[in-house]
CHARMM-style PDB file with segment names, atoms N, HN, CA, C and O in Angstrom:
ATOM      1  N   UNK     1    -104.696-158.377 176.155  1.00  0.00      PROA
ATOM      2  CA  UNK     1    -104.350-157.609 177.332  1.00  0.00      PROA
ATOM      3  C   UNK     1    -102.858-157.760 177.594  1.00  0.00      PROA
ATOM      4  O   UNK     1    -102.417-158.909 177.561  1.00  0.00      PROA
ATOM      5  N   UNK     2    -101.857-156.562 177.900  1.00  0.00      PROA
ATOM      6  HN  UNK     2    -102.216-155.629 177.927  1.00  0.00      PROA
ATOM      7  CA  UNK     2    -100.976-156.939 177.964  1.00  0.00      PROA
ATOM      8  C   UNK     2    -100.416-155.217 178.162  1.00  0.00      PROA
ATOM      9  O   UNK     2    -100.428-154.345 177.294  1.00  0.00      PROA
ATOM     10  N   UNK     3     -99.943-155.101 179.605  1.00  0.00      PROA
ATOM     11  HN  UNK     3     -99.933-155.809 180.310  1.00  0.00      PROA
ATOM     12  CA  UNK     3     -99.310-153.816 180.081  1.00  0.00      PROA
ATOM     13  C   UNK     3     -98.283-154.280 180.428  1.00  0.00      PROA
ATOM     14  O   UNK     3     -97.504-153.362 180.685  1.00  0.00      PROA
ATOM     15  N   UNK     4     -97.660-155.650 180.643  1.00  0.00      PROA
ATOM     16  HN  UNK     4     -98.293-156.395 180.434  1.00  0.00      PROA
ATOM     17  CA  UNK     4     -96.376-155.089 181.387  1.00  0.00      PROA
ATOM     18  C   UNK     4     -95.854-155.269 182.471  1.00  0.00      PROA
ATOM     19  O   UNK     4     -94.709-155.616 182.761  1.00  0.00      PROA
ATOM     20  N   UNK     5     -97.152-154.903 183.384  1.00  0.00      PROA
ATOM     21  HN  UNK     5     -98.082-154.621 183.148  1.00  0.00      PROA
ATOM     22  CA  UNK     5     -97.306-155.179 184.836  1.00  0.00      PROA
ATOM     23  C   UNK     5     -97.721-156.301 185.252  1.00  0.00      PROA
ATOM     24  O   UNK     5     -97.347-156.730 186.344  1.00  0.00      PROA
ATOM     25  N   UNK     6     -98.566-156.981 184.464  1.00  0.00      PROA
ATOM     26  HN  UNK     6     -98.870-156.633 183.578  1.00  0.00      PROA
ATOM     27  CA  UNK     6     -98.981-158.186 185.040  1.00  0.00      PROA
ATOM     28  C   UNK     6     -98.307-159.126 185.908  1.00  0.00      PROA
ATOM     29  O   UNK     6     -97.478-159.882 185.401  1.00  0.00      PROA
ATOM     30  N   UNK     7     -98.494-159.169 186.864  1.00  0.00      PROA
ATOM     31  HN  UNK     7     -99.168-158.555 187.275  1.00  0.00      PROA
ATOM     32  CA  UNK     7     -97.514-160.150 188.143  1.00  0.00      PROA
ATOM     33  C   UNK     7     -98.167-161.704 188.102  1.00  0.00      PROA
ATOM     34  O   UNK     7     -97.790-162.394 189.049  1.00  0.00      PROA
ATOM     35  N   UNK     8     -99.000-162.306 187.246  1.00  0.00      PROA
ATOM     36  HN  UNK     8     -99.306-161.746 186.477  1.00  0.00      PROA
ATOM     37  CA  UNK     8     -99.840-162.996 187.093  1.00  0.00      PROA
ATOM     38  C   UNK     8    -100.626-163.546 188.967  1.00  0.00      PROA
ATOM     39  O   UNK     8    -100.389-164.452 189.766  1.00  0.00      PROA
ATOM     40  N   UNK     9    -101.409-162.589 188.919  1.00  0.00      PROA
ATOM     41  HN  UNK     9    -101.602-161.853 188.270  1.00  0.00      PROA
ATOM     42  CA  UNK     9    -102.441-162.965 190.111  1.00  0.00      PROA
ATOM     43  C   UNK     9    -103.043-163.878 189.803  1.00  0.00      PROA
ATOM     44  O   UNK     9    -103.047-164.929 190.446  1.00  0.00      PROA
ATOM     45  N   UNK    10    -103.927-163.600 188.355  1.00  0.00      PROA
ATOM     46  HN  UNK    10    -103.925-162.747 187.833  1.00  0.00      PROA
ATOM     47  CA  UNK    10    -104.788-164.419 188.155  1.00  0.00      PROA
ATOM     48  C   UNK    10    -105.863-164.349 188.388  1.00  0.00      PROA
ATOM     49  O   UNK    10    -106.610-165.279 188.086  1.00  0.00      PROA
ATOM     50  N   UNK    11    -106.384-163.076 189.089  1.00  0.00      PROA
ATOM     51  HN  UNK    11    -105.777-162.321 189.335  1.00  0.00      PROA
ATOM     52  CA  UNK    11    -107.386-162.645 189.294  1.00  0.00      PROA
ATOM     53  C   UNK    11    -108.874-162.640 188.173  1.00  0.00      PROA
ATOM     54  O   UNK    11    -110.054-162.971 188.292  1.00  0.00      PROA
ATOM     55  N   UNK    12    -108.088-162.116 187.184  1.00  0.00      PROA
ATOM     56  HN  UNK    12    -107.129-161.847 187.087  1.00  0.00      PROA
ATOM     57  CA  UNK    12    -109.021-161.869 185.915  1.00  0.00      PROA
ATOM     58  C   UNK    12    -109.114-163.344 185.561  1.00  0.00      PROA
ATOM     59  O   UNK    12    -110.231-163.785 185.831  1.00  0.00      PROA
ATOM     60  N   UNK    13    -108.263-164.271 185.026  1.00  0.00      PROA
ATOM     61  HN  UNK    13    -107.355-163.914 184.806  1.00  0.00      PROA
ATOM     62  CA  UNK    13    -108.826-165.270 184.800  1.00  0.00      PROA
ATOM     63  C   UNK    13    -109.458-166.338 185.762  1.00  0.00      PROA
ATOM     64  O   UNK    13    -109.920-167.411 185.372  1.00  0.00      PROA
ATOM     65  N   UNK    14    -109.416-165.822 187.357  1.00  0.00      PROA
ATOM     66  HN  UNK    14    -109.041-164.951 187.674  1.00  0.00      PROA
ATOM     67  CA  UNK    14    -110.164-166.811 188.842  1.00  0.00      PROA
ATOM     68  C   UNK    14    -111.847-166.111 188.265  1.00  0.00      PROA
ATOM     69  O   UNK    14    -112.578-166.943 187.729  1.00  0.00      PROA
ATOM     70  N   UNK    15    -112.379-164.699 188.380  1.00  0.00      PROA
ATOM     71  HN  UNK    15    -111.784-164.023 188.815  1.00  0.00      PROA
ATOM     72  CA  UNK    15    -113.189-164.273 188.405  1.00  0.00      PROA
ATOM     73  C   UNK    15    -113.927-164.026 187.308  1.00  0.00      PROA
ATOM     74  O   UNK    15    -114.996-163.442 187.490  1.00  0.00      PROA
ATOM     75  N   UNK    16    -113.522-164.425 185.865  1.00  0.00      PROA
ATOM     76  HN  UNK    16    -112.655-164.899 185.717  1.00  0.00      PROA
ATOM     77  CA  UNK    16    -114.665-164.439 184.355  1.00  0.00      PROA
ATOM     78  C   UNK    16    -115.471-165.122 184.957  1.00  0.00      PROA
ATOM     79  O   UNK    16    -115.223-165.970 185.813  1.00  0.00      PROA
ATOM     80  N   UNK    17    -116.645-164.746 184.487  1.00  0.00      PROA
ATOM     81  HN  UNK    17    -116.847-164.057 183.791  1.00  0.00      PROA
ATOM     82  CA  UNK    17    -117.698-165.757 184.921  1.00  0.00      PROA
ATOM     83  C   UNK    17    -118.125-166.939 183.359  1.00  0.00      PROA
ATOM     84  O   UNK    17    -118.872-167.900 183.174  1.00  0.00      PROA
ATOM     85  N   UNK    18    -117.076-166.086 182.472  1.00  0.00      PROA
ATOM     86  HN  UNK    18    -116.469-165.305 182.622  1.00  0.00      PROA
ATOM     87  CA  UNK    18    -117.003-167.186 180.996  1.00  0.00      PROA
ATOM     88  C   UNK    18    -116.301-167.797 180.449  1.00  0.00      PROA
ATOM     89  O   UNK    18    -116.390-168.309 179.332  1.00  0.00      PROA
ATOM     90  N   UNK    19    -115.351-167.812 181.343  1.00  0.00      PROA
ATOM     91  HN  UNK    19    -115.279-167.396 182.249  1.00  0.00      PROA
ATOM     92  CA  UNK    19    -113.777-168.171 180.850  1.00  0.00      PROA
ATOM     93  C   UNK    19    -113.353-167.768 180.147  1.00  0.00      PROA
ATOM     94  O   UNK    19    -112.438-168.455 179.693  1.00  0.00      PROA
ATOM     95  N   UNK    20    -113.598-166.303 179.397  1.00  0.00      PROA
ATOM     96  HN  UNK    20    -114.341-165.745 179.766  1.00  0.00      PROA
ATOM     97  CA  UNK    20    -113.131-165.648 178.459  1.00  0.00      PROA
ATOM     98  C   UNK    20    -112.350-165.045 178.716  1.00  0.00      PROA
ATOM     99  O   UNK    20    -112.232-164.124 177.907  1.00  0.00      PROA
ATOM    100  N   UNK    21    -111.441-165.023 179.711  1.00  0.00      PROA
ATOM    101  HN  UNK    21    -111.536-165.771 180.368  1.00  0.00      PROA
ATOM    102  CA  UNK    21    -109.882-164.671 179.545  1.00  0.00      PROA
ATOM    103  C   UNK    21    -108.958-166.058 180.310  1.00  0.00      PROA
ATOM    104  O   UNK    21    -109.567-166.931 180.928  1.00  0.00      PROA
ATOM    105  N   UNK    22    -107.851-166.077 180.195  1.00  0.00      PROA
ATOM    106  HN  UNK    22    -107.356-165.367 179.693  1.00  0.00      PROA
ATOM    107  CA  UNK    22    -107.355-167.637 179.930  1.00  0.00      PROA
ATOM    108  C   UNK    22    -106.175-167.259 180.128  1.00  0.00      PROA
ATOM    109  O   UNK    22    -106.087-166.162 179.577  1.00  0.00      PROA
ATOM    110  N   UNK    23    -105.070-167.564 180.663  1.00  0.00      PROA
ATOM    111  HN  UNK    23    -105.142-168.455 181.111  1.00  0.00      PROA
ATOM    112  CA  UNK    23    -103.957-167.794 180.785  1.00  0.00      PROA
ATOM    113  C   UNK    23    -103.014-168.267 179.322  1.00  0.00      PROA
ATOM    114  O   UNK    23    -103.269-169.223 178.589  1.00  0.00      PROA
ATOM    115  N   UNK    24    -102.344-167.686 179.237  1.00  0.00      PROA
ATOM    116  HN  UNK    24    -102.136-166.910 179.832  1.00  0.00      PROA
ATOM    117  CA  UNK    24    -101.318-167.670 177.679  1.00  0.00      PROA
ATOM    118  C   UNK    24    -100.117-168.899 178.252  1.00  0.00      PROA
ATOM    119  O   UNK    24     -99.514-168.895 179.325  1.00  0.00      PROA
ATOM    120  N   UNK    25    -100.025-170.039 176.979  1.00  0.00      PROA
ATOM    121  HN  UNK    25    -100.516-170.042 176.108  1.00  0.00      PROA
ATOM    122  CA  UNK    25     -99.087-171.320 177.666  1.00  0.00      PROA
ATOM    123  C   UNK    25     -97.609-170.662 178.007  1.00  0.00      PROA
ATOM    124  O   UNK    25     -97.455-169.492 177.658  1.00  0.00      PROA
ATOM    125  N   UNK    26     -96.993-171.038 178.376  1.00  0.00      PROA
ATOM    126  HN  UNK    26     -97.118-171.988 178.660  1.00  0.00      PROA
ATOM    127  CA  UNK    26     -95.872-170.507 178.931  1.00  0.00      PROA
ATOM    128  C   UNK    26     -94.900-170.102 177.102  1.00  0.00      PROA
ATOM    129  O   UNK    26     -94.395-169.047 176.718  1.00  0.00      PROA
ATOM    130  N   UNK    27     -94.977-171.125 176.582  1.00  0.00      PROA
ATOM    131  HN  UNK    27     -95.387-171.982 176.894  1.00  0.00      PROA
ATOM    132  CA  UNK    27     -94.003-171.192 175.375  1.00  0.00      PROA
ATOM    133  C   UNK    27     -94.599-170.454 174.832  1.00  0.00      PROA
ATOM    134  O   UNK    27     -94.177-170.425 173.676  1.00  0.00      PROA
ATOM    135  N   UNK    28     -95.639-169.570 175.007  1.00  0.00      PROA
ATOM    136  HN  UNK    28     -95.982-169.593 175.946  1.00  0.00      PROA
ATOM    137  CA  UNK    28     -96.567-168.572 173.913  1.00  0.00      PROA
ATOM    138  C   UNK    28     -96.133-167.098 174.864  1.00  0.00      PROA
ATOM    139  O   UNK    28     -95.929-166.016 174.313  1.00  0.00      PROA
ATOM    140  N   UNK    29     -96.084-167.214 175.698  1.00  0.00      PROA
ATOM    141  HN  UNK    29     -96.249-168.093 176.145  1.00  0.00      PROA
ATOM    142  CA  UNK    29     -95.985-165.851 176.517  1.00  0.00      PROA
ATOM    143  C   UNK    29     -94.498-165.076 176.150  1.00  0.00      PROA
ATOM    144  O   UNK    29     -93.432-165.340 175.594  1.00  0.00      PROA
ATOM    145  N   UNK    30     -95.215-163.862 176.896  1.00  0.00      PROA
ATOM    146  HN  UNK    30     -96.081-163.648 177.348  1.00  0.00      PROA
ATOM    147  CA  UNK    30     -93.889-162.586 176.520  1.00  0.00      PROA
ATOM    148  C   UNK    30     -93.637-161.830 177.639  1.00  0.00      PROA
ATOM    149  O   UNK    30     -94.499-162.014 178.498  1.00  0.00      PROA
ATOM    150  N   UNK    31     -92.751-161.021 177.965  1.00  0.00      PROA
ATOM    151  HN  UNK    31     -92.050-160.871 177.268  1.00  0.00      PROA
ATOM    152  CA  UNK    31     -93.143-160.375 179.261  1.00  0.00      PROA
ATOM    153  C   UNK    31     -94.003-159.688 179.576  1.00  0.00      PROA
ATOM    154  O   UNK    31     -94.200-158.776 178.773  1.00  0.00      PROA
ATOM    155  N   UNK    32     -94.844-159.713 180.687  1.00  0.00      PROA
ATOM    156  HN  UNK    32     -94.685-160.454 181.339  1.00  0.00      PROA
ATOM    157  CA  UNK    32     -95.605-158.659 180.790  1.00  0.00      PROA
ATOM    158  C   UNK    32     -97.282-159.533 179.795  1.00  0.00      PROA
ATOM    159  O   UNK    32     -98.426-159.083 179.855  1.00  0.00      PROA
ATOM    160  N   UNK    33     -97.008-160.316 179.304  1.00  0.00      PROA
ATOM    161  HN  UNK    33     -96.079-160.682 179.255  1.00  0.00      PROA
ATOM    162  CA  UNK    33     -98.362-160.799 178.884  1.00  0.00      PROA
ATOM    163  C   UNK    33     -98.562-162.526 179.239  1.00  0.00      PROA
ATOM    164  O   UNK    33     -98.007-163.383 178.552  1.00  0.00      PROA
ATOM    165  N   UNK    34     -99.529-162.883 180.535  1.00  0.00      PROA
ATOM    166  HN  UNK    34     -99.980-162.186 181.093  1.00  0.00      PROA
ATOM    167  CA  UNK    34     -99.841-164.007 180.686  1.00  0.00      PROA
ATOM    168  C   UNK    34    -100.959-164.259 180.576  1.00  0.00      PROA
ATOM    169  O   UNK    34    -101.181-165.442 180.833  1.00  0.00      PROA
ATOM    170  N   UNK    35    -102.138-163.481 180.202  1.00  0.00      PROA
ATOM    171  HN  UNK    35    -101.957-162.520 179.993  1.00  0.00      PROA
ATOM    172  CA  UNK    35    -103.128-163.671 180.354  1.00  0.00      PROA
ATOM    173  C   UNK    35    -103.597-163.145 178.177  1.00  0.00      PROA
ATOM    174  O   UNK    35    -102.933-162.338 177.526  1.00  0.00      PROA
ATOM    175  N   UNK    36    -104.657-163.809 177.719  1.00  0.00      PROA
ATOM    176  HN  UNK    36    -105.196-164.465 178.248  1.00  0.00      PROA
ATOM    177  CA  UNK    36    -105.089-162.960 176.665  1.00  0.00      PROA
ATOM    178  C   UNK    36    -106.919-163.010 177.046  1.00  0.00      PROA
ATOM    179  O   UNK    36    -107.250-163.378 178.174  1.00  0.00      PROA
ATOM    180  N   UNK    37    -107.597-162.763 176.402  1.00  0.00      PROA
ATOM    181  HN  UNK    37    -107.329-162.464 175.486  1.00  0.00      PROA
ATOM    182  CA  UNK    37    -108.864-162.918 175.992  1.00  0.00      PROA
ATOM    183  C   UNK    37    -109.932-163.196 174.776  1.00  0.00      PROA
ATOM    184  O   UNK    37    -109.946-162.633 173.681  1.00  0.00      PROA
ATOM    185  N   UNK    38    -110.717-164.093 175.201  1.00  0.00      PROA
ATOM    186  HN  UNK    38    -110.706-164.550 176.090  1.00  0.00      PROA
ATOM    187  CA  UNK    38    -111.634-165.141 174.136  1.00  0.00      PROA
ATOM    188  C   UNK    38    -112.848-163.985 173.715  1.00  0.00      PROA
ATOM    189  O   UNK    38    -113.974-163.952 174.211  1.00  0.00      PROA
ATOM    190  N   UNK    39    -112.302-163.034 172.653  1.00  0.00      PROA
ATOM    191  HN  UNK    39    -111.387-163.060 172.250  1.00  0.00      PROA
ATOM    192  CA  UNK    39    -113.954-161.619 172.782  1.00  0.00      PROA
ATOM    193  C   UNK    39    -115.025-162.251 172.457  1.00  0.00      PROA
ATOM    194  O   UNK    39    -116.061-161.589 172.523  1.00  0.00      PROA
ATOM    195  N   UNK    40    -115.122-163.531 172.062  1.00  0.00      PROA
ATOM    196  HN  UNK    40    -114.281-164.069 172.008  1.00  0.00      PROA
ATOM    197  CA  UNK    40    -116.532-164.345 171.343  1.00  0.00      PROA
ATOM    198  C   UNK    40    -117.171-164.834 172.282  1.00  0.00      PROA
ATOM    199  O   UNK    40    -118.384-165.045 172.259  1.00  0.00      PROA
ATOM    200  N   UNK    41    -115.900-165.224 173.844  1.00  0.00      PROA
ATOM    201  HN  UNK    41    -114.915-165.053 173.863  1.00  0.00      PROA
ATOM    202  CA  UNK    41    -116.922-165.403 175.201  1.00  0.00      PROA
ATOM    203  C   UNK    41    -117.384-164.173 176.109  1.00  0.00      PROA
ATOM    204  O   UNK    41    -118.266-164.204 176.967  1.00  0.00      PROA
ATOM    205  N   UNK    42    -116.517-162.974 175.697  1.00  0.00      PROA
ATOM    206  HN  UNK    42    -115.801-162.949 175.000  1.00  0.00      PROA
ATOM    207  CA  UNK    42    -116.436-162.140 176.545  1.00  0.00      PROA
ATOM    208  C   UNK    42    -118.125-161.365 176.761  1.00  0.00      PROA
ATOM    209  O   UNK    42    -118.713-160.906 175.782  1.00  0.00      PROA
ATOM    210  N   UNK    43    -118.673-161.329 178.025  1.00  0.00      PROA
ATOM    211  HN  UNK    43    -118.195-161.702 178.821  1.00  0.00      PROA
ATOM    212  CA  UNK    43    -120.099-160.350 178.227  1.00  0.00      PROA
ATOM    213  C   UNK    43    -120.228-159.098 178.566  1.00  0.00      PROA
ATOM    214  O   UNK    43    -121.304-158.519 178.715  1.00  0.00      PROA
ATOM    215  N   UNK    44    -118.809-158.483 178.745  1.00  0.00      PROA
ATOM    216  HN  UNK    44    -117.935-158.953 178.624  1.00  0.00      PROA
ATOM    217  CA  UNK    44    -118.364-157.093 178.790  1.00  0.00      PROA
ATOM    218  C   UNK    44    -118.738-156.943 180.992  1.00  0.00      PROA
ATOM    219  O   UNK    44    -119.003-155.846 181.483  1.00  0.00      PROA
ATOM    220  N   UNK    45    -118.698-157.579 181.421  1.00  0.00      PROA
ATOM    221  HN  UNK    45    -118.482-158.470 181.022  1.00  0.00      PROA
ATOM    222  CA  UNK    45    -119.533-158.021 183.202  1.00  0.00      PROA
ATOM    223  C   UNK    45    -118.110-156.917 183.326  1.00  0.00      PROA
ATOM    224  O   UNK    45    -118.175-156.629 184.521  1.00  0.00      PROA
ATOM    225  N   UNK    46    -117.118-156.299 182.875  1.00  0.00      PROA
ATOM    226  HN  UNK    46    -117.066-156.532 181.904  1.00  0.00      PROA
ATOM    227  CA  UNK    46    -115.995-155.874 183.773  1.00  0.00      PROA
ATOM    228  C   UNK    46    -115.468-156.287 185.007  1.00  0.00      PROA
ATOM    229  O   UNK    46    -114.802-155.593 185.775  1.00  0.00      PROA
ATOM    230  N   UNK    47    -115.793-157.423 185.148  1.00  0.00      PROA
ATOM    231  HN  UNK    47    -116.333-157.988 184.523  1.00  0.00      PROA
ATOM    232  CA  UNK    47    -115.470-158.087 186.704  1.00  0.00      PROA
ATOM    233  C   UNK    47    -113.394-158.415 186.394  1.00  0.00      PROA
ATOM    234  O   UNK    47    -112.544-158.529 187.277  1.00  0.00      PROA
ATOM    235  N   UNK    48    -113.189-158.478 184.904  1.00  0.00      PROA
ATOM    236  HN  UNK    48    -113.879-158.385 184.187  1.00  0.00      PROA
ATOM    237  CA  UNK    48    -111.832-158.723 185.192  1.00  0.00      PROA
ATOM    238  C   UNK    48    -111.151-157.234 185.439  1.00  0.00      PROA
ATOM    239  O   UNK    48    -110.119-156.942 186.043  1.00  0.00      PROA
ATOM    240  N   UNK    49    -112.014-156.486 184.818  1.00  0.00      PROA
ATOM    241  HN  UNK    49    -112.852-156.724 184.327  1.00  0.00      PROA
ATOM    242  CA  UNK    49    -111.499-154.640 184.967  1.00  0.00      PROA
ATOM    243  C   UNK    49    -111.158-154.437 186.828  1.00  0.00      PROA
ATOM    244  O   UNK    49    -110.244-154.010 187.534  1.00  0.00      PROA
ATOM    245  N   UNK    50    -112.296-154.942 186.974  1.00  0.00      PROA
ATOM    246  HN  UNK    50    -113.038-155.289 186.400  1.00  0.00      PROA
ATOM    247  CA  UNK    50    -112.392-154.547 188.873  1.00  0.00      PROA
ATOM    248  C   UNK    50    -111.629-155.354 189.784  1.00  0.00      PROA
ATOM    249  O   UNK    50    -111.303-155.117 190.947  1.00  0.00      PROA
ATOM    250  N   UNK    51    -111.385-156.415 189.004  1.00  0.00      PROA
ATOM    251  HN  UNK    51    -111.650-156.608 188.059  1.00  0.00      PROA
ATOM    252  CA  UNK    51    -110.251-157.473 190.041  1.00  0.00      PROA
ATOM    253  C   UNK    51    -108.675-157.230 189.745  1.00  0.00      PROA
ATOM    254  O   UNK    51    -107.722-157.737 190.337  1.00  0.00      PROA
ATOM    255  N   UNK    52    -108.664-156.224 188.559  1.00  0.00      PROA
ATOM    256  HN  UNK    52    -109.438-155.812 188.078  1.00  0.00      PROA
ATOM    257  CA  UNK    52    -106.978-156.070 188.333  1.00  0.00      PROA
ATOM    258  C   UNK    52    -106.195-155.329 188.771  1.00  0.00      PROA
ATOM    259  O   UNK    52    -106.018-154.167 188.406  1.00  0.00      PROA
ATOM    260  N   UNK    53    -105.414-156.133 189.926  1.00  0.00      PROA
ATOM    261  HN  UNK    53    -105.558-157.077 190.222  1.00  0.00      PROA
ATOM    262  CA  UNK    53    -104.613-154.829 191.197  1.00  0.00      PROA
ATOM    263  C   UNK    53    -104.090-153.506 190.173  1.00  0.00      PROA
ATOM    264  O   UNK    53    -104.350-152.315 190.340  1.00  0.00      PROA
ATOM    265  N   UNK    54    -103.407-154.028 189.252  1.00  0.00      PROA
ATOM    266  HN  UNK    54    -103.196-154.996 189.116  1.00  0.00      PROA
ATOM    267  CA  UNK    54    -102.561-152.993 188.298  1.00  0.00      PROA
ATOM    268  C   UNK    54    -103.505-152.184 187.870  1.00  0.00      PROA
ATOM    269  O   UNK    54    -102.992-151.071 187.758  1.00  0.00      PROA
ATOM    270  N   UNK    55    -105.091-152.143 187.441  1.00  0.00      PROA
ATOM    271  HN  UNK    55    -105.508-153.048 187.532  1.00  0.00      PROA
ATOM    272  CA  UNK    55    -105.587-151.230 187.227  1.00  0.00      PROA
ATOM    273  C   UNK    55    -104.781-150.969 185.592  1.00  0.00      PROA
ATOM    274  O   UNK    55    -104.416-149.862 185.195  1.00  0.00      PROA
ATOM    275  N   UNK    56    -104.651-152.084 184.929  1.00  0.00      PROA
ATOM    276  HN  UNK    56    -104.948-152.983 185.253  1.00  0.00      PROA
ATOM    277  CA  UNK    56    -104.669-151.764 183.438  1.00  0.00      PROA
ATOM    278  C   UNK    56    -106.036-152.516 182.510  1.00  0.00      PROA
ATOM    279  O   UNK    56    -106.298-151.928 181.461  1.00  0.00      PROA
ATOM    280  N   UNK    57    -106.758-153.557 182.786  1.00  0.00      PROA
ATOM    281  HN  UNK    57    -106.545-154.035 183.638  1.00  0.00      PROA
ATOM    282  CA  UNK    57    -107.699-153.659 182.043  1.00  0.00      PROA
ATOM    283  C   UNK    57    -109.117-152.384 182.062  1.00  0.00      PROA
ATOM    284  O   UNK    57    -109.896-151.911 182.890  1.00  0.00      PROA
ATOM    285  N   UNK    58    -108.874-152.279 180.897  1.00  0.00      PROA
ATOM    286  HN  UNK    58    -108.241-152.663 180.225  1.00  0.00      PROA
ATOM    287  CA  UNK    58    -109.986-151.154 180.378  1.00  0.00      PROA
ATOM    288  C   UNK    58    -110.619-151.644 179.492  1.00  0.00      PROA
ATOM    289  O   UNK    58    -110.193-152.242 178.504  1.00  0.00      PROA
ATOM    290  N   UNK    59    -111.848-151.383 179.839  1.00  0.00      PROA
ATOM    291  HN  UNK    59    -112.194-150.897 180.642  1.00  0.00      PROA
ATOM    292  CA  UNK    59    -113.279-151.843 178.674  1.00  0.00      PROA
ATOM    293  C   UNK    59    -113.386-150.852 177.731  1.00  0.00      PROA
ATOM    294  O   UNK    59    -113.764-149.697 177.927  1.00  0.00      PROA
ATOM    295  N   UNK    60    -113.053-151.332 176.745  1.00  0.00      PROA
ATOM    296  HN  UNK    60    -112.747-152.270 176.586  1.00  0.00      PROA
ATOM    297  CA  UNK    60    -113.793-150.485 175.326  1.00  0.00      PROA
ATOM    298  C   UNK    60    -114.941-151.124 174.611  1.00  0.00      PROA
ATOM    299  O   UNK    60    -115.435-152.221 174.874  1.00  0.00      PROA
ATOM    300  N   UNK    61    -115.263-150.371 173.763  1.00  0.00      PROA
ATOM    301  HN  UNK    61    -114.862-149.480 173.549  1.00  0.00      PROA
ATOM    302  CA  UNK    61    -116.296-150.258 172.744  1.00  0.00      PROA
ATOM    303  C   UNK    61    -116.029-151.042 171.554  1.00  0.00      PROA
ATOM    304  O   UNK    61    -116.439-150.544 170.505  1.00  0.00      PROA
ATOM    305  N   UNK    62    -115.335-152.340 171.471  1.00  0.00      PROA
ATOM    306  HN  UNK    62    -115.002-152.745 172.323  1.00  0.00      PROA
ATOM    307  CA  UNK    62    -114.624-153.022 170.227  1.00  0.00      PROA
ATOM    308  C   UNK    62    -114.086-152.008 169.895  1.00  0.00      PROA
ATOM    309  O   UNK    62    -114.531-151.674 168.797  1.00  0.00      PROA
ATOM    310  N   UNK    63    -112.941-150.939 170.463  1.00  0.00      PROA
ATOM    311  HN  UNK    63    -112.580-151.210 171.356  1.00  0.00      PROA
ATOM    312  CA  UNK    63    -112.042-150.515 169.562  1.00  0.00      PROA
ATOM    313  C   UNK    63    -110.731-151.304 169.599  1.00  0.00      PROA
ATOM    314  OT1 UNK    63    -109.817-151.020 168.824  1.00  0.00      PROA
TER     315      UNK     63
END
């Protein structure tokens, strides 16, 4: 995940209910990307889609 916008709320990674999205360590990050995601925990719940003020996480189909 990574638009750009991210202001790191933290929202998406307060509300996984799998911890499958996670905060990126600082020395790993880029602008605009603090957050990535674990797809092997992920249950597709879109709860990080619905908590992201920016309105950039979008659920796909494993594309």
């Amino acid at each position: 995940m990574s638009c750009g916008l991210c202001f790191e709320c933290d929202n998406c990674v307060v509300y996984c209910p799998q911890t499958a999205v996670f905060r990126v360590k600082k020395d790993k990050s880029t602008t605009g990307r603090y957050v990535d995601t674990d797809y092997t925990k992920c249950i597709g719940c879109h709860i990080c889609s619905d908590v992201c003020p920016t309105g950039y996480i979008q659920m796909g189909l494993g594309e």
